[in-house]
NULUMPA-813315 format. One record per residue (C-alpha): x, y, z; residue in three letters; residue number from 0. Coordinates in steps of 0.25 Angstrom, whole numbers. Each point is the difference from the previous one (the first is absolute). Layout:
# residues N
px:py:pz:type:seq
X:Y:Z:ALA:NUM
...
***
This chain:
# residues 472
px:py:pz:type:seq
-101:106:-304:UNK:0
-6:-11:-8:UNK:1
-10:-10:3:UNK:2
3:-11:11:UNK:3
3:-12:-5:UNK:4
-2:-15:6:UNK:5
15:0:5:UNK:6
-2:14:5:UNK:7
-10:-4:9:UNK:8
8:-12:5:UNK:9
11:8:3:UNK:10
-7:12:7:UNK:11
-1:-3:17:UNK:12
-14:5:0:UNK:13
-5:-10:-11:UNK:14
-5:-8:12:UNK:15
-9:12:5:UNK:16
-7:2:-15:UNK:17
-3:-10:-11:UNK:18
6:3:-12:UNK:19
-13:4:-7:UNK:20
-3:10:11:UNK:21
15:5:2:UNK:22
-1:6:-15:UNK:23
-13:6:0:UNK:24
-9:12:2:UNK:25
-8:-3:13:UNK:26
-11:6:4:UNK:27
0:8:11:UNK:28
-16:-2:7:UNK:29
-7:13:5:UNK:30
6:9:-7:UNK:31
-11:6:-11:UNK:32
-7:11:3:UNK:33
-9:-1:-10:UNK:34
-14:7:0:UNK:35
-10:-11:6:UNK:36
-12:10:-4:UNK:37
1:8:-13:UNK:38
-9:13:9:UNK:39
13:3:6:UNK:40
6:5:-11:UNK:41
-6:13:3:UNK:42
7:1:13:UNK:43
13:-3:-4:UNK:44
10:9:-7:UNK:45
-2:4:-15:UNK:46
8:-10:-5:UNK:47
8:-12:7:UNK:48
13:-6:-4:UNK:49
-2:-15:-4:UNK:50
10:-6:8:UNK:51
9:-15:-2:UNK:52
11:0:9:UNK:53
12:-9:1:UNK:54
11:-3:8:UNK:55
13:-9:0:UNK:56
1:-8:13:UNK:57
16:-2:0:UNK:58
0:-4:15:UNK:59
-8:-1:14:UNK:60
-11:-8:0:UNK:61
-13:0:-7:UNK:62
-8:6:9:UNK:63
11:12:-1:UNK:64
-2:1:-13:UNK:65
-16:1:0:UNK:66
2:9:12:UNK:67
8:11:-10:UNK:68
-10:-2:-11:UNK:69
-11:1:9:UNK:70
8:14:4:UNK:71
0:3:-14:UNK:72
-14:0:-2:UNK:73
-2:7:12:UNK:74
9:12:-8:UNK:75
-6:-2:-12:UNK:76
-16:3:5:UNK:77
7:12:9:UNK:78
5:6:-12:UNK:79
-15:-2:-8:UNK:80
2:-13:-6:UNK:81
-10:-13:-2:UNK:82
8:-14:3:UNK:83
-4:-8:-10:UNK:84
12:-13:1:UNK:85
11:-2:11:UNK:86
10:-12:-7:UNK:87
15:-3:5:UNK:88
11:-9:-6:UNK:89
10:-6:8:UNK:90
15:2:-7:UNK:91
13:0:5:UNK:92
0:15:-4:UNK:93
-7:9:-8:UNK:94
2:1:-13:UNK:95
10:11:-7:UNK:96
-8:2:-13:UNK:97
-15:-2:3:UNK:98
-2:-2:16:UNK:99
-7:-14:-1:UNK:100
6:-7:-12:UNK:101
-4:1:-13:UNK:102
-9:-12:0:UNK:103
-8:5:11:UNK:104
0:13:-5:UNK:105
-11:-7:-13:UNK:106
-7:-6:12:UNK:107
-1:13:6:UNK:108
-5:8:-12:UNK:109
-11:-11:-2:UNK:110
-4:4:16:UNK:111
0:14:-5:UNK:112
-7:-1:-11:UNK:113
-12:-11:7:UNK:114
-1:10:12:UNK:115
-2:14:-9:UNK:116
12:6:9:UNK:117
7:11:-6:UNK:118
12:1:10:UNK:119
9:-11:7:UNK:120
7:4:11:UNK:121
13:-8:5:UNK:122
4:-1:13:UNK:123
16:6:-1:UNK:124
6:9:-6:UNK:125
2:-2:-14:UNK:126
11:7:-10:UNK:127
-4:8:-11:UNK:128
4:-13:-10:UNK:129
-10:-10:9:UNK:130
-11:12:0:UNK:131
3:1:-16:UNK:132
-1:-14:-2:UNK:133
-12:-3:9:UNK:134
-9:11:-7:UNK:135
5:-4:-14:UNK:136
-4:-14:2:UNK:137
-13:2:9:UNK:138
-5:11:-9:UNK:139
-6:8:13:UNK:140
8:10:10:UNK:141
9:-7:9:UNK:142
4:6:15:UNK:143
8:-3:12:UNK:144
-1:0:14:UNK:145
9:13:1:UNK:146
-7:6:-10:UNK:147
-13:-4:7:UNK:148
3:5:13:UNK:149
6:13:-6:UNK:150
-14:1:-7:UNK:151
-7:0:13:UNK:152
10:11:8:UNK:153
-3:8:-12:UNK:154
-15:-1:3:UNK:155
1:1:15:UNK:156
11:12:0:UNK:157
-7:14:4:UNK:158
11:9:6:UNK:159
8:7:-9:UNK:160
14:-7:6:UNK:161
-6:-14:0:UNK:162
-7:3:-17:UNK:163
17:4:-1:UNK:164
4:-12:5:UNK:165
-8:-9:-7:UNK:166
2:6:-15:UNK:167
15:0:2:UNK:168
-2:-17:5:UNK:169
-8:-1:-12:UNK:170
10:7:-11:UNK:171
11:-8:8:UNK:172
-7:-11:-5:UNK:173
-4:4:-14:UNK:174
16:4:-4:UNK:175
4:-15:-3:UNK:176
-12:-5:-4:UNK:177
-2:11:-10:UNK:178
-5:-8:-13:UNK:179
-7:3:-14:UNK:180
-4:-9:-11:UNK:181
-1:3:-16:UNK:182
6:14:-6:UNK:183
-3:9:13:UNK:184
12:-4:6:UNK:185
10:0:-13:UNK:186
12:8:-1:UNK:187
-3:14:-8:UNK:188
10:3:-8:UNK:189
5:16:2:UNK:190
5:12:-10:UNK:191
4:-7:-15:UNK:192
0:-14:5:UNK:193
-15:1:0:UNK:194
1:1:-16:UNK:195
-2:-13:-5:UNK:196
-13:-5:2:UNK:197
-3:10:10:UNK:198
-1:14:-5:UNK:199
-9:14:4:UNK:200
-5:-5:14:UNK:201
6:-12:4:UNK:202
14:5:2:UNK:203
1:-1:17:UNK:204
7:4:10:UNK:205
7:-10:1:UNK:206
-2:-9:10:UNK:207
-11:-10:2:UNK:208
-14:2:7:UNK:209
6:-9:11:UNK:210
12:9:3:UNK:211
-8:12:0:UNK:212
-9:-6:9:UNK:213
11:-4:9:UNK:214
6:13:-1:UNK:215
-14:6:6:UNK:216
-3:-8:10:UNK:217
16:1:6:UNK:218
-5:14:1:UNK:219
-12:-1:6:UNK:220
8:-11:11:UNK:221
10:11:3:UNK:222
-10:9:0:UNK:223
-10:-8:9:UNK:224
13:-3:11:UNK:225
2:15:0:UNK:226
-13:4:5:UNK:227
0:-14:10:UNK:228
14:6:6:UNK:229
-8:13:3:UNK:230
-12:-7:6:UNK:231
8:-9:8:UNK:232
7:13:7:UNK:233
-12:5:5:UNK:234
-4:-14:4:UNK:235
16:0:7:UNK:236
-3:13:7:UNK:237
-12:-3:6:UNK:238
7:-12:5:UNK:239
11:9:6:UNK:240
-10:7:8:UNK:241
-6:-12:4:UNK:242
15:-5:5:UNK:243
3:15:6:UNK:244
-11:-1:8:UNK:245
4:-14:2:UNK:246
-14:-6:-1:UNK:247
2:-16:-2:UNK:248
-4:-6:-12:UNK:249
-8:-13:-4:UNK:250
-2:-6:-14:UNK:251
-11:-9:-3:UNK:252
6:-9:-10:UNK:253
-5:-15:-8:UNK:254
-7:-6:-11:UNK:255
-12:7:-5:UNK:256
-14:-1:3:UNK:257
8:-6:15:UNK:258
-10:11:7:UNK:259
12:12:1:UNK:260
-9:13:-2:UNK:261
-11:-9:10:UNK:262
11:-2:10:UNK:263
3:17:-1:UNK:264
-14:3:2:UNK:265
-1:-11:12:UNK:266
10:9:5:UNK:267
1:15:-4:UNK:268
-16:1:-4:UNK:269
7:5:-13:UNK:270
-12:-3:-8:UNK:271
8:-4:-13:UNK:272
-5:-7:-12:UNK:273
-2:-16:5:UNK:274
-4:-10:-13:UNK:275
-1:-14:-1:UNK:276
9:2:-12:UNK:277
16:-2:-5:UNK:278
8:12:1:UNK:279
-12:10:5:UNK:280
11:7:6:UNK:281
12:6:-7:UNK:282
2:14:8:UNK:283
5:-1:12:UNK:284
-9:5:12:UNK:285
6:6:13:UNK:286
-7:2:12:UNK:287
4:3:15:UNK:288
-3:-8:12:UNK:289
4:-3:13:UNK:290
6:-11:9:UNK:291
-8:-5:12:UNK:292
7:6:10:UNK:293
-1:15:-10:UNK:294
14:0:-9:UNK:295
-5:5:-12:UNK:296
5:-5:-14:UNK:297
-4:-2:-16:UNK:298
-7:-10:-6:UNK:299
3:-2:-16:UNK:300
-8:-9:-9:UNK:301
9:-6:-12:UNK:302
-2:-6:-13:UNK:303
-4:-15:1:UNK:304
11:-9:-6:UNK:305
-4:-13:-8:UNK:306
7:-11:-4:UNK:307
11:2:-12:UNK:308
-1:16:2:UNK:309
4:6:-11:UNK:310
12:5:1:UNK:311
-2:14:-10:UNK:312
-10:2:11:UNK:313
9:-3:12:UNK:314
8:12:-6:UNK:315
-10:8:-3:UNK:316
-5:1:14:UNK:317
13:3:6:UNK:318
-3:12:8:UNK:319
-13:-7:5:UNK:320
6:-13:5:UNK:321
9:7:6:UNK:322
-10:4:11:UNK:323
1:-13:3:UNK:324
16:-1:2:UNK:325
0:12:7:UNK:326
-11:-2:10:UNK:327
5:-6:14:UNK:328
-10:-12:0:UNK:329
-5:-8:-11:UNK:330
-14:-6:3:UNK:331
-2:-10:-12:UNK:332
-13:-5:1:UNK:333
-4:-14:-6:UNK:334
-13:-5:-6:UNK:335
-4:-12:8:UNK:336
-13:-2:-7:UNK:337
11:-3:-13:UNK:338
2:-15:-4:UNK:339
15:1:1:UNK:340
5:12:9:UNK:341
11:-5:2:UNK:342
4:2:-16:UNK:343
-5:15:2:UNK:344
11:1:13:UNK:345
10:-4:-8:UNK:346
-4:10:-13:UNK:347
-1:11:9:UNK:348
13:-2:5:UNK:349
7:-3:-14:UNK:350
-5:14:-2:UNK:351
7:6:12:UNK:352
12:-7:-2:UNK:353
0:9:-13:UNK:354
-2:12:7:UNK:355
9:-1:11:UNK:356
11:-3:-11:UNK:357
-1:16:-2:UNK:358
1:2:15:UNK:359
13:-1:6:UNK:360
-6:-1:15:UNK:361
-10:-10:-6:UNK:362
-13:-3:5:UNK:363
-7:5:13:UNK:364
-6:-11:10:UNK:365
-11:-9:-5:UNK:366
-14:-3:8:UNK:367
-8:-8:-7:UNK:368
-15:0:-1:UNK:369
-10:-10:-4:UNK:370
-13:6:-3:UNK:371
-13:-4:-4:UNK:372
-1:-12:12:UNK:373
-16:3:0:UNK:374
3:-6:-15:UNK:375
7:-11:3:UNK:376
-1:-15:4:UNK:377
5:-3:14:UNK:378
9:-11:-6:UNK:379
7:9:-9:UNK:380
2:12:10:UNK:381
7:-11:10:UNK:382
9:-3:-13:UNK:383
4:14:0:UNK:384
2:3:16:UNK:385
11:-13:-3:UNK:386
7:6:-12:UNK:387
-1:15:5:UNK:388
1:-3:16:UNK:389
2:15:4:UNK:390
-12:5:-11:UNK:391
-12:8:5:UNK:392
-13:-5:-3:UNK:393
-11:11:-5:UNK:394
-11:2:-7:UNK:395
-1:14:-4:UNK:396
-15:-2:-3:UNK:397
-4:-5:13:UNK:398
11:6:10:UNK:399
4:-12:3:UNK:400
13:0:7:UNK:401
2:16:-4:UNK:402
5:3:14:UNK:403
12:-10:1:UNK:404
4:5:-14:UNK:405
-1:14:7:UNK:406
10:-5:13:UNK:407
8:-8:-10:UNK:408
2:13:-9:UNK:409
4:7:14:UNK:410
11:-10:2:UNK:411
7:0:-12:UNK:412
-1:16:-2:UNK:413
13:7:5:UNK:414
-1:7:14:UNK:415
6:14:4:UNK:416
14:-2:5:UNK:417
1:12:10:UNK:418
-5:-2:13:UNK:419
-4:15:8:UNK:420
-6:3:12:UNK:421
-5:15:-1:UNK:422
-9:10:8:UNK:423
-8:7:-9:UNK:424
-8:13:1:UNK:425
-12:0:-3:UNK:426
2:12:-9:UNK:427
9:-10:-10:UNK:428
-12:-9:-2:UNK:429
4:-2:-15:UNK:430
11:-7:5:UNK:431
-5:-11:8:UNK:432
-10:-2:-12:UNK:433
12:-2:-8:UNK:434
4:-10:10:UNK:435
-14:-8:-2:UNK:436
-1:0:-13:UNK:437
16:-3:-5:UNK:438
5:-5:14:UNK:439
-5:-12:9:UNK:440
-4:5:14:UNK:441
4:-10:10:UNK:442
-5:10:13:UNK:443
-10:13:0:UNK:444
-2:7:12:UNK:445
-7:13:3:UNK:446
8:11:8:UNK:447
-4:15:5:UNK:448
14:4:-9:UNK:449
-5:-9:-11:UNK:450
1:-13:-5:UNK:451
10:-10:4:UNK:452
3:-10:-12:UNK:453
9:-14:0:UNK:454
1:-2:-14:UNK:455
7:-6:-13:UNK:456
3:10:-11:UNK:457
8:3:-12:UNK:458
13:8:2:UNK:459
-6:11:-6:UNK:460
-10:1:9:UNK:461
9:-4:13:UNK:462
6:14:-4:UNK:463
-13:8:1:UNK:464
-1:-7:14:UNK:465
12:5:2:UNK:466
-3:12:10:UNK:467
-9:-7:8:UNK:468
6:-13:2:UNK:469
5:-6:15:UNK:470
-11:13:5:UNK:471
***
């Protein structure tokens, strides 16, 4: 897209919003540099920081939209080890094809490079394999995108052996079209006699290029990568199966990350999983077992934390484990309400869903949404929330704040047993009316000489194991 001209801006709606001058330029975004205020703390960082620009393209939303997904930006880029230097955004109608920004702002954003000491500009969008070729040509330092980014720091945070599988085969996913080379590395060698003139002993290739050849290698190691996930996953699906043998609901804490979902598990379970102030601290997904109120017991999972503009390689890639979440029988979507803009993070989440539940032909289980972090938030902005999400729970993991209606609320939604018994049972069966408190809900207990008397809802499974003593 070239530059905007006088008439351009006439024409353009928003014109009235923006002076020409600031429509067209790179605005700084405030508060964005993390920047070293005292050299000693060198020592305490890691090794060696990036030196971070970022930029971003605001096509539509407001301003303060804009800002708010830089800001975000910046947040990814110090989770992944990098120092902020610059945050700068150009209004445009779109971005553009060839360089992102234009290639006038592309000079301004080489002299911002070079004036800061930067050596990386990260751009918030996914950019193509020309736009990235282009960009690092022209600004002479190593250029990344947001999904490259947020790739980068799944690879730092995967430990288990499924979720380090899951984020290479994102990341070569990624890689296959962006595949690029400069110079003679990547020229065609010639193969067998076509390699005589002005090749000779040596030079004669296989004939292919390095590029295909890379290509080649990594197509194996993606097919090899899902090969090994498919196998991970059937474990993952048989220990589902027992879980659904044994009929035990299921309840999936899903949202944005750094919401508070493992602190909401421990609030609950006590599971005693990794919490960090952080994006992303979790990848693997946790489950742990509970138990309602009134004693039905059922499974707790802790998922991935979704983020604006997911990347979609990694969508794929974590198939099997977002499917925890389409197979549970609740969805607890817990919501940051310390955030500026939760409402934005509700409506990601569920973009993301929307994605999963395309793969599901029943679709997606029930929702309960929780807001927590309420001991964080202002009172005005929690009375905000109530109105946009009237049937929410209100918790603060940290505090217990409002932990016990989330635990009747949890209770209400998950399905009961369906067969109603009465049964006399001896007291020589006892595993059978601990069966009845732990998978049934036990309406009426009553202690008799011939043993114990239960009114009780249970699954048909066990109604038939009731059977012989039922109407005693």
């Amino acid at each position: 897209m070239t530059e905007l001209s006088y008439s351009d801006a006439v024409d353009d709606p928003s014109t009235g919003e923006l002076e020409l001058s600031e429509r067209a330029s790179l605005r700084r975004v405030a508060g964005l540099s993390t920047e070293l205020s005292d050299v000693t703390e060198v020592e305490y960082r890691q090794l060696r920081l990036e030196r971070v620009v970022l930029v971003g393209v605001w096509t539509d939303g407001t301003a303060a939209q804009s800002e708010a997904s830089l800001a975000e930006l910046a947040r990814l880029a110090e989770t992944a080890g990098s120092q902020v230097l610059e945050g700068l955004v150009q209004r445009r109608g779109k971005p553009d094809p060839a360089t992102y920004i234009g290639s006038g702002k592309v000079r301004e954003l080489f002299d911002i490079v070079v004036a800061t000491g930067a050596d990386t500009v990260i751009c918030d969008g996914e950019l193509s394999a020309g736009q990235l070729r282009q960009l690092e040509a022209r600004l002479k330092v190593k250029v990344v995108d947001r999904t490259a980014l947020i790739l980068d720091i799944f690879a730092q945070h995967a430990r288990s052996k499924e979720g380090k599988a899951q984020v290479e085969l994102a990341q070569l996913q990624y890689l296959i079209p962006r595949l690029r080379g400069w110079g003679e590395s990547l020229s065609r060698q010639a193969g067998g006699r076509a390699g005589g003139a002005g090749g000779g002993v040596g030079l004669r290739g296989p004939g292919e290029t390095k590029l295909e050849t890379d290509r080649r290698r990594i197509n194996k190691r993606v097919a090899k990568l899902r090969r090994q996930i498919t196998a991970m996953d059937t474990i993952r699906t048989t220990k589902r199966g027992r879980r659904v043998a044994n009929e035990v609901p299921s309840v999936a804490i899903v949202g944005y990350t750094n919401a508070g979902k493992s602190s909401l598990l421990n609030a609950i379970t006590g599971a005693g999983v990794l919490v960090e102030n952080a994006l992303f601290a979790t990848l693997d997904p946790t489950t742990r077992r509970s138990a309602t109120p009134d004693g039905r017991a059922y499974t707790l999972t802790d998922t991935v934390g979704f983020v604006r503009h997911l990347p979609h390689q990694l969508v794929d890639a974590f198939r099997s484990t977002l499917d925890e979440a389409a197979g549970a029988d609740l969805l607890l979507h817990v919501v940051d309400a310390a955030d500026a803009a939760p409402e934005e993070q509700v409506a990601a989440v569920h973009e993301v869903l929307a994605e999963i539940a395309q793969r599901h032909a029943g679709g997606l289980p029930p929702e309960l949404i929780v807001i927590n972090k309420a001991d964080a938030a202002d009172k005005l902005s929690l009375v905000r929330l109530r109105h946009l999400l009237p049937d929410a729970v209100v918790v603060s993991a940290r505090t217990g704040e409002g932990m016990a209606e989330l635990a009747e609320a949890i209770a209400d939604r998950l399905p009961r047993p369906d067969v109603t018994v009465d049964a006399l049972v001896p007291y020589t069966r006892g595993e059978l009316v601990a069966r009845v408190h732990s998978d049934g809900e036990v309406l009426t207990e009553e202690h008799l000489p011939e043993g114990t008397r239960l009114h009780a809802r249970v699954r048909p499974d066990l109604a038939a194991a009731l059977a012989d003593y039922r109407g005693a």
